[in-house]
C-alpha positions in Angstrom: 10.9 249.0 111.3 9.8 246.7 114.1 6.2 246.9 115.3 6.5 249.3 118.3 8.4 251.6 116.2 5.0 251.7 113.4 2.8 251.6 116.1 4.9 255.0 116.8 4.8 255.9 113.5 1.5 255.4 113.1 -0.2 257.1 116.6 2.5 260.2 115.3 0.9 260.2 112.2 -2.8 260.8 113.7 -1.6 263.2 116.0 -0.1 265.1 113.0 -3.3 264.9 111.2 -5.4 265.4 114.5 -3.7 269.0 114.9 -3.5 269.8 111.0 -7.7 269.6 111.1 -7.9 271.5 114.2 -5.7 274.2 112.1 -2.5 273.9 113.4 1.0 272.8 112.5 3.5 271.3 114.4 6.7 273.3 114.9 9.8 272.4 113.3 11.1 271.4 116.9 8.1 269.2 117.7 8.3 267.0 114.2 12.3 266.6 115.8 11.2 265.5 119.3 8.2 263.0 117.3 10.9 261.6 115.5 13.1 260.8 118.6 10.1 259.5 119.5 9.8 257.2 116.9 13.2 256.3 116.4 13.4 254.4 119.9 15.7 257.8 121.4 13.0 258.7 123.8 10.6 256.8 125.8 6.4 257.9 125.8 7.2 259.5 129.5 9.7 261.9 128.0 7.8 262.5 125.0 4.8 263.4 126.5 6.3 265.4 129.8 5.7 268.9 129.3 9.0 270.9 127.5 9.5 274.9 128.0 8.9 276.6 124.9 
């Protein structure tokens, strides 16, 4: 894994643990879009752009 993709991994993995201690879990679809998101698929714009439920 190259640096930008465990600099992904790794602000992922505080988000994850950011939600988990405010008491929530990510859905099953959001841990998918993360790890498009990691994996290079998506860019931070189309991570972070607001999806319909």
């Amino acid at each position: 894994m190259t640096c930008p993709g465990r600099c992904r991994q790794a602000a992922c993995d505080y988000a994850h643990a950011s939600v988990g201690l405010e008491g929530f879990k990510p859905s099953q679809t959001d841990e998918k879009h993360a790890a498009r998101f990691i994996a290079r698929e998506i860019d931070l714009a189309e991570f972070v752009a607001p999806r319909s439920r």
